[in-house]
N, C-alpha and C positions, 0 to 999 in steps of 0.2 A: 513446837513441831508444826501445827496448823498455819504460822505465819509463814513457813518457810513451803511447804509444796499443798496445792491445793488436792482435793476429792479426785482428782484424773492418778494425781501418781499414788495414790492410797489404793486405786482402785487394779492399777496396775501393777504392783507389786504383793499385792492379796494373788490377780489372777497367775500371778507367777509361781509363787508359793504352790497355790494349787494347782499346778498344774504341774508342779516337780514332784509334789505330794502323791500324784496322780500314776506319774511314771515310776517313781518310787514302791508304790503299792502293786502296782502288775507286774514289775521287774523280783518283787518280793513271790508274788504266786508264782509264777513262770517265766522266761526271758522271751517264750516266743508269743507271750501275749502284749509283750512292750514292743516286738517289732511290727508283730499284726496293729496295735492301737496305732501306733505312730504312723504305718505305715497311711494307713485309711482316715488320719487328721490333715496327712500331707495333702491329701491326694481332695479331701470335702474340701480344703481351702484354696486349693489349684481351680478345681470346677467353680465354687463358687467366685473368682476372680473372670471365670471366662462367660459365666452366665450374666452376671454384673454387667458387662462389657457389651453385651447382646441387648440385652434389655434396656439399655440407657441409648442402644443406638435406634433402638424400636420405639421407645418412650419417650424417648427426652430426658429431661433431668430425674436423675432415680440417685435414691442414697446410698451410696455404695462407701464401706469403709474399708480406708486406703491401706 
């Protein structure tokens, strides 16, 4: 299995898991704690896409992942 996908797709199909796990488990306590989390993960990776955007025009080359 290690000859066929390297540490990138290991690492990315863990944070998948966990993060269905994730929604799984507040969906289990409450359903409107799965709309509130989801809602407020949409929204930190909206901001931080626009802050990224600012700061690289103010800085110069900044690491922003895509």
């Amino acid at each position: 299995m290690t000859s066929i996908a390297d540490d990138g797709v290991f690492f990315v199909v863990t944070q998948a898991f966990s993060m269905m796990g994730g929604i799984i488990g507040l969906f289990i306590l409450d359903y409107r704690m799965t709309l509130i989390g989801t809602f407020f993960y949409s929204g930190k990776s909206g901001h931080y896409e626009v802050f990224c955007k600012e700061a690289e025009t103010y800085y110069g080359r900044v690491y922003c992942r895509k």
